[in-house]
NUNU-380367 format. One record per atom (N, C-alpha, C, O): residue in one letter; atom name; y negated, x negated, z negated. Coordinates in pm, whole numbers, plus 50000, padded with zeros to 5 digits. Layout:
N
+------+------+-------+-------+-------+
| resn | name |     y |     x |     z |
+------+------+-------+-------+-------+
|    A |   CA |     Y |     X |     Z |
...
+------+------+-------+-------+-------+
This chain:
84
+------+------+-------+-------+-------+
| resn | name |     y |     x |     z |
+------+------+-------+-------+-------+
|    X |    N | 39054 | 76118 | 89996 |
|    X |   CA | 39049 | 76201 | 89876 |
|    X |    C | 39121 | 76128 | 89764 |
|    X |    O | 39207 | 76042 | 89785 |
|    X |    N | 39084 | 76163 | 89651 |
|    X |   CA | 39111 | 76065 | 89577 |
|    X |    C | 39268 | 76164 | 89493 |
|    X |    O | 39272 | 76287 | 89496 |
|    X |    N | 39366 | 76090 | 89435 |
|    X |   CA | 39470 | 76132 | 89459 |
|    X |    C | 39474 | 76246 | 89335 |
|    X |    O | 39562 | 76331 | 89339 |
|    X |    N | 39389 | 76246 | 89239 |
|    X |   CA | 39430 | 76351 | 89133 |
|    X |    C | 39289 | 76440 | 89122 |
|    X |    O | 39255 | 76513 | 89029 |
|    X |    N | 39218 | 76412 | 89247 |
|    X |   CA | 39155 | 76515 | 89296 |
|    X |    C | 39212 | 76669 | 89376 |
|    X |    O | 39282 | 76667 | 89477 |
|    X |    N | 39173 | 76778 | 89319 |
|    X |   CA | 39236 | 76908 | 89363 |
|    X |    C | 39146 | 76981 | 89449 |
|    X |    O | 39037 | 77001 | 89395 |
|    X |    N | 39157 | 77034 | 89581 |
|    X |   CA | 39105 | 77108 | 89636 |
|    X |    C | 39037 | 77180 | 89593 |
|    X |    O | 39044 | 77183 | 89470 |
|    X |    N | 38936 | 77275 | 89656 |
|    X |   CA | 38836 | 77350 | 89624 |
|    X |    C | 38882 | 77475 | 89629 |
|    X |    O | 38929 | 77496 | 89741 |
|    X |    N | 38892 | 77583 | 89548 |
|    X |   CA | 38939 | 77704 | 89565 |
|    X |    C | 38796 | 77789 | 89560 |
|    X |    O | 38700 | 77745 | 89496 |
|    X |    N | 38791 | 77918 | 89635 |
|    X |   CA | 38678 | 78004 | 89645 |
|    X |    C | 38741 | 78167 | 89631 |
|    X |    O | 38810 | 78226 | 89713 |
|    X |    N | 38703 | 78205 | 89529 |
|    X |   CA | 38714 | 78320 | 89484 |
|    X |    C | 38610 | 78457 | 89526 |
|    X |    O | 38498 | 78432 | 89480 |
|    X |    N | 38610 | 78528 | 89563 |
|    X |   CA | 38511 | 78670 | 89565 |
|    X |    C | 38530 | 78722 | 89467 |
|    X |    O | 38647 | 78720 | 89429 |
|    X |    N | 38413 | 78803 | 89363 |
|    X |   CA | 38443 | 78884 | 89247 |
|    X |    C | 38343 | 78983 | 89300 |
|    X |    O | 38253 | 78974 | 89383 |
|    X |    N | 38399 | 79101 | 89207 |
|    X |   CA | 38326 | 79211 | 89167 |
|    X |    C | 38390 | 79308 | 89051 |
|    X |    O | 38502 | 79295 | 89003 |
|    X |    N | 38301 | 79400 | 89019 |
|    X |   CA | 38307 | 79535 | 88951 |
|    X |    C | 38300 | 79603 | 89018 |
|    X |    O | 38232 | 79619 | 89119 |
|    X |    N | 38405 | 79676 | 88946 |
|    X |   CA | 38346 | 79852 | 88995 |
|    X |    C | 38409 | 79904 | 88862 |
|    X |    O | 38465 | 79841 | 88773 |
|    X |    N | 38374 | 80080 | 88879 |
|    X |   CA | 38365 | 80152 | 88761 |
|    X |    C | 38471 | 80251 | 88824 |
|    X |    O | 38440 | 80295 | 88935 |
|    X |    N | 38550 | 80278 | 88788 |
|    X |   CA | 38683 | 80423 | 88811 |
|    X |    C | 38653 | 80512 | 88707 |
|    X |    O | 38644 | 80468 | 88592 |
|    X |    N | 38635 | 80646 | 88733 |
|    X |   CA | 38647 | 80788 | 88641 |
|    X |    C | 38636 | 80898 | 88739 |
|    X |    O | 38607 | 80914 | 88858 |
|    X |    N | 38683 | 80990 | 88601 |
|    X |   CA | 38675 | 81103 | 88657 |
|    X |    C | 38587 | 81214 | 88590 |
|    X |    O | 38601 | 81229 | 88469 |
|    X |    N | 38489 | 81303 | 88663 |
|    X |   CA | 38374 | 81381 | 88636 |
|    X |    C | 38475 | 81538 | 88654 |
|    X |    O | 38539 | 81576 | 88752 |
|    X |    N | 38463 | 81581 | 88569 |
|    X |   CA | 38507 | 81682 | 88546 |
|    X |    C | 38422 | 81819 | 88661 |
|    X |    O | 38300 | 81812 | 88675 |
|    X |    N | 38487 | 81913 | 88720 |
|    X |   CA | 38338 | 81991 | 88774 |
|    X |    C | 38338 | 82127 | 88729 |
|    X |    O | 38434 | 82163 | 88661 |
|    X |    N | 38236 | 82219 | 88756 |
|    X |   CA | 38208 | 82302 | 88673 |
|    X |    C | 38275 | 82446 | 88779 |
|    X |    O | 38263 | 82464 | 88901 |
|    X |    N | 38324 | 82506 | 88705 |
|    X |   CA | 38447 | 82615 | 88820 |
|    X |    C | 38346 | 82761 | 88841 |
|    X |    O | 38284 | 82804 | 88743 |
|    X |    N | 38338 | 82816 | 88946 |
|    X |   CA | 38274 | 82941 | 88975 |
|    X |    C | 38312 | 83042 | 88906 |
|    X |    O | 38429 | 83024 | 88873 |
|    X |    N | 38245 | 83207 | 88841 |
|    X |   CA | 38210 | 83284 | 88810 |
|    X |    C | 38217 | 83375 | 88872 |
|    X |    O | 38135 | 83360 | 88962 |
|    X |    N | 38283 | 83499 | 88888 |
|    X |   CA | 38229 | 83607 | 88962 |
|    X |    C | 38130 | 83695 | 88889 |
|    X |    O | 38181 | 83737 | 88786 |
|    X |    N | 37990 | 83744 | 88909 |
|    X |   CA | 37954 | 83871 | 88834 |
|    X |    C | 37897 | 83936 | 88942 |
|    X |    O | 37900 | 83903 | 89060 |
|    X |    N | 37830 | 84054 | 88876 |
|    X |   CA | 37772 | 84123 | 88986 |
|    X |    C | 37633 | 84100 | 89006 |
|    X |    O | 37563 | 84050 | 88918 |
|    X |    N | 37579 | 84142 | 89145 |
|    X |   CA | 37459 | 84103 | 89202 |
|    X |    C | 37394 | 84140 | 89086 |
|    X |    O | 37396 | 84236 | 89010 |
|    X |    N | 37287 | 83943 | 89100 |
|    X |   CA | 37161 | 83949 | 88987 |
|    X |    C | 37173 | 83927 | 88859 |
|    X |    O | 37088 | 83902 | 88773 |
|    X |    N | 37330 | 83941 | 88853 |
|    X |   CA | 37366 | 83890 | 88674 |
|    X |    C | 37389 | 83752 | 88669 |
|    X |    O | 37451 | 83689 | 88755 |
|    X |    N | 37331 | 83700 | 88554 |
|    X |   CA | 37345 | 83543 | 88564 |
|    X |    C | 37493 | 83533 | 88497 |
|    X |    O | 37529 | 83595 | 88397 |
|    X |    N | 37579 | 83430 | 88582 |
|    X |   CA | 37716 | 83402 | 88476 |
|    X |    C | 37755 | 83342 | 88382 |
|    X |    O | 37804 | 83232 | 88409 |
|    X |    N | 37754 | 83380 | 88242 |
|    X |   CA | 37773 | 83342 | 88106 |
|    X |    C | 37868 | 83274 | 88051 |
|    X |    O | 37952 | 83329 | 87980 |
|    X |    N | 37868 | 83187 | 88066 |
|    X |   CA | 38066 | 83113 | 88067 |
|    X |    C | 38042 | 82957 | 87966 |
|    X |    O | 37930 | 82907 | 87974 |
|    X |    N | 38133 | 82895 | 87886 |
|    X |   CA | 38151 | 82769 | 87830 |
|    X |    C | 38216 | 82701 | 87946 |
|    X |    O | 38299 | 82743 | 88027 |
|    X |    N | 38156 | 82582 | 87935 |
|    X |   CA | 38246 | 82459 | 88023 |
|    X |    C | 38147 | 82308 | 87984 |
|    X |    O | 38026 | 82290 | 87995 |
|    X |    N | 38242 | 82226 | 87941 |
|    X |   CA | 38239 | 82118 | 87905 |
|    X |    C | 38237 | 81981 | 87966 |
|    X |    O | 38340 | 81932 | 88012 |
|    X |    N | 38124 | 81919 | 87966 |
|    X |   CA | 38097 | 81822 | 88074 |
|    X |    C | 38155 | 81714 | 88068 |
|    X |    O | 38079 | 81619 | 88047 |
|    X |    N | 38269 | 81687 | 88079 |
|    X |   CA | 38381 | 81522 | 88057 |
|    X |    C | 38336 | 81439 | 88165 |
|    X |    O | 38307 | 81483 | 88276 |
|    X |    N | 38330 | 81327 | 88133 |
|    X |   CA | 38349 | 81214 | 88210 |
|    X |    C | 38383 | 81073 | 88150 |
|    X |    O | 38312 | 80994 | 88087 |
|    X |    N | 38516 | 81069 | 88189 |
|    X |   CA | 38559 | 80930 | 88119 |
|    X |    C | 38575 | 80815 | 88231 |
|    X |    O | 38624 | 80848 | 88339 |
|    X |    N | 38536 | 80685 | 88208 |
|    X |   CA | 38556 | 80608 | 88310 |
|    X |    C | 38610 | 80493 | 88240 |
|    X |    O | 38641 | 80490 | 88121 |
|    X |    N | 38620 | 80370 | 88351 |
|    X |   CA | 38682 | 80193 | 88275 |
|    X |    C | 38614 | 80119 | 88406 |
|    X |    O | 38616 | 80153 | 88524 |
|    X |    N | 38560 | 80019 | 88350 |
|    X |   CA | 38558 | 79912 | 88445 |
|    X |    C | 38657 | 79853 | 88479 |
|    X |    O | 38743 | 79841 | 88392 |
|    X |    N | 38691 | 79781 | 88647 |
|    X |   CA | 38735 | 79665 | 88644 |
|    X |    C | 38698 | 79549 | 88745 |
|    X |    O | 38688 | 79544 | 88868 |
|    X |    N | 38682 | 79457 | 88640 |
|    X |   CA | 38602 | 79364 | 88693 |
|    X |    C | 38725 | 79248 | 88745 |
|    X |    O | 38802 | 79207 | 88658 |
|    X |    N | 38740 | 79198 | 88888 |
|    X |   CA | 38799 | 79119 | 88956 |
|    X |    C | 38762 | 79001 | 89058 |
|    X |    O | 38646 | 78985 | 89095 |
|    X |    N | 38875 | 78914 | 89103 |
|    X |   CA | 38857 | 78802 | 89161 |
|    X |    C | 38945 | 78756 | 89238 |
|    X |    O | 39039 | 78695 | 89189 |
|    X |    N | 38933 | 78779 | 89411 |
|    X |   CA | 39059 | 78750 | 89479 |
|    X |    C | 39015 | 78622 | 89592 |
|    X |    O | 38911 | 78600 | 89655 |
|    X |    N | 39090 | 78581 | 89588 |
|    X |   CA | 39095 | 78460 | 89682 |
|    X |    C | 39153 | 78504 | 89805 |
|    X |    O | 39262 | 78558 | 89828 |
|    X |    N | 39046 | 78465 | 89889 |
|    X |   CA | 39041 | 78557 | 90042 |
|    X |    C | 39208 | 78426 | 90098 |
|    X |    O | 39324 | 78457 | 90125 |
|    X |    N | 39176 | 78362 | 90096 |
|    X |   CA | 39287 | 78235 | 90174 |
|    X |    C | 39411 | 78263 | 90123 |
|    X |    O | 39498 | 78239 | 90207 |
|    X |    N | 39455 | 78306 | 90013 |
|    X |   CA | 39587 | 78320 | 89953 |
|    X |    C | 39604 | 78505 | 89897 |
|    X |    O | 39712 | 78563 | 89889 |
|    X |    N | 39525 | 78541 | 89878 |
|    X |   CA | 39549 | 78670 | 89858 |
|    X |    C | 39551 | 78706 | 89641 |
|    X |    O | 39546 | 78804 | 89566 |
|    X |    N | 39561 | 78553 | 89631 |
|    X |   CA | 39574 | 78516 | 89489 |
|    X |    C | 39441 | 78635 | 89390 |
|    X |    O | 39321 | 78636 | 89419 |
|    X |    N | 39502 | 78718 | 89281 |
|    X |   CA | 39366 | 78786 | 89239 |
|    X |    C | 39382 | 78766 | 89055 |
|    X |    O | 39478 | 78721 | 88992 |
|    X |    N | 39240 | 78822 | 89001 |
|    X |   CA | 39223 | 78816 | 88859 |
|    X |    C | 39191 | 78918 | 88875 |
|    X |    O | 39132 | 78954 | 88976 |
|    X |    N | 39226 | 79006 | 88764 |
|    X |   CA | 39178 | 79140 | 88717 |
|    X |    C | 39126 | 79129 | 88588 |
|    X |    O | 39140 | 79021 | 88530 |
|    X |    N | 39038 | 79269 | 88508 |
|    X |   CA | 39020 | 79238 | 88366 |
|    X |    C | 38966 | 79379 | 88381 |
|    X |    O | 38880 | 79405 | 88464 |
|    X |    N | 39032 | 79492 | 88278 |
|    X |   CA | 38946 | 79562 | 88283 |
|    X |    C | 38894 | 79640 | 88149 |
|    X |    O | 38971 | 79653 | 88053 |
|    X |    N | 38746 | 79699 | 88145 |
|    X |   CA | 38655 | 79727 | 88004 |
|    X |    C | 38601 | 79885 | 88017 |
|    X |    O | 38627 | 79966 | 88106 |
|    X |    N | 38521 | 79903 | 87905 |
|    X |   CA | 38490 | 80016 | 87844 |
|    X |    C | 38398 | 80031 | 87974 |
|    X |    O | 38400 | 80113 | 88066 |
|    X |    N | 38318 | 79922 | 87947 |
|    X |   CA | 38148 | 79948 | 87966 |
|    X |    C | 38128 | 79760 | 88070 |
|    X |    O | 38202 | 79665 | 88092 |
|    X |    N | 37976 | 79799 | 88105 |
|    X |   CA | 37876 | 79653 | 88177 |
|    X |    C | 37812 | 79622 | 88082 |
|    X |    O | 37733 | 79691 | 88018 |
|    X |    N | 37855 | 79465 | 88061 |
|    X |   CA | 37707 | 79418 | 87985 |
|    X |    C | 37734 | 79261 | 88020 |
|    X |    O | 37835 | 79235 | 88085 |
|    X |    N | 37637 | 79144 | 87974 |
|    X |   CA | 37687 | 79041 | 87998 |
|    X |    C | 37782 | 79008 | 87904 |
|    X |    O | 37865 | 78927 | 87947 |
|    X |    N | 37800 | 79049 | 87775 |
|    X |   CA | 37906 | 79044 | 87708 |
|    X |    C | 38035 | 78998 | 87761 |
|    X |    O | 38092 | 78890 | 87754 |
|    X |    N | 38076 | 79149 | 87836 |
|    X |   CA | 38204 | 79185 | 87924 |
|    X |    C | 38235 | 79040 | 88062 |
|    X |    O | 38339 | 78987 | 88101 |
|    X |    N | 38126 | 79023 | 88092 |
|    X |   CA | 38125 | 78960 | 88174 |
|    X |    C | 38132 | 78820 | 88147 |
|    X |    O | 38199 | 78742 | 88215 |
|    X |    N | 38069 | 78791 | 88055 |
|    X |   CA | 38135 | 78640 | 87961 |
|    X |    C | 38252 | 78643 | 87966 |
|    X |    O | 38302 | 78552 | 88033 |
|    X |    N | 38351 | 78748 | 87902 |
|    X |   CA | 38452 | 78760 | 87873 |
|    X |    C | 38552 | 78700 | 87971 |
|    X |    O | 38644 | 78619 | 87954 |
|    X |    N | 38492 | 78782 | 88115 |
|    X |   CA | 38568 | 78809 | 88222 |
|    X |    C | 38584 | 78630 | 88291 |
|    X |    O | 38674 | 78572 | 88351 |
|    X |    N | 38427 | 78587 | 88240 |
|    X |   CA | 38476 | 78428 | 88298 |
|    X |    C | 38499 | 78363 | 88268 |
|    X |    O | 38500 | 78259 | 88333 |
|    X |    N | 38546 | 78373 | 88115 |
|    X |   CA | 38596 | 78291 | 87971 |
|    X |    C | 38759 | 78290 | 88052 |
|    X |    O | 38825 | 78187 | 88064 |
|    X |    N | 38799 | 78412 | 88097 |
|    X |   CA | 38964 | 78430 | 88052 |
|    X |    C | 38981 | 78400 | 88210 |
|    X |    O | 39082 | 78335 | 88238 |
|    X |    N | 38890 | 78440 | 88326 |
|    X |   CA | 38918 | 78376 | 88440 |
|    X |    C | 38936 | 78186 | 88444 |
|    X |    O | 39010 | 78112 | 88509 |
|    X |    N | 38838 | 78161 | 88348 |
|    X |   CA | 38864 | 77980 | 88330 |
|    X |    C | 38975 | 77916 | 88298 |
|    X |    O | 39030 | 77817 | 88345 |
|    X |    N | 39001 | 77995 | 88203 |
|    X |   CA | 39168 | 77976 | 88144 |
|    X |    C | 39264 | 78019 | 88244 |
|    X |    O | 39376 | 77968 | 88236 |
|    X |    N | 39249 | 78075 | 88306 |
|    X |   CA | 39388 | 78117 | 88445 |
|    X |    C | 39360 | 78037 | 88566 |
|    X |    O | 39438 | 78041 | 88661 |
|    X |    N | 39247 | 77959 | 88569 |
|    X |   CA | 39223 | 77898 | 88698 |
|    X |    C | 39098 | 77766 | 88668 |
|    X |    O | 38985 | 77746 | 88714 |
|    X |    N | 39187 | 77692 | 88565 |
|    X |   CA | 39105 | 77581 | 88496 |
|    X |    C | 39019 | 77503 | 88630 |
|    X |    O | 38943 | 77409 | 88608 |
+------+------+-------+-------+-------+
């Protein structure tokens, strides 16, 4: 090996998406009446998109609004810079 040659490192990545869905709460009425009520459908979430090295345990995190390749440029722009 040549001496200012560096080993090969191998990373696993993925996404995933974390939120929370709000749910819609029960009604009592009486038989046959439909139940008339406001409730508001929230759901906020975040990506995070990561990279751990199974041999060392070593990881990258990054996390976003939304998926697009945008985000994902991003994610291997700033992974390059932490692991030239």
């Amino acid at each position: 090996m040549h001496p200012d040659a560096r080993p090969i490192r191998y990373f696993a990545q993925d996404e995933s998406r974390f939120g929370l869905k709000t749910l819609i709460g029960r009604v009592i009425t009486a038989c046959g009446v439909k139940p008339i009520g406001q409730w508001q459908w929230l759901f906020k979430a975040f990506w995070l998109y990561g990279a751990i090295e199974p041999a060392t345990g070593e990881s990258f995190f990054l996390q976003f609004s939304h998926v697009d390749t945008s985000c994902y440029q991003r994610f291997l722009d700033e992974f390059s810079k932490a692991y030239p």
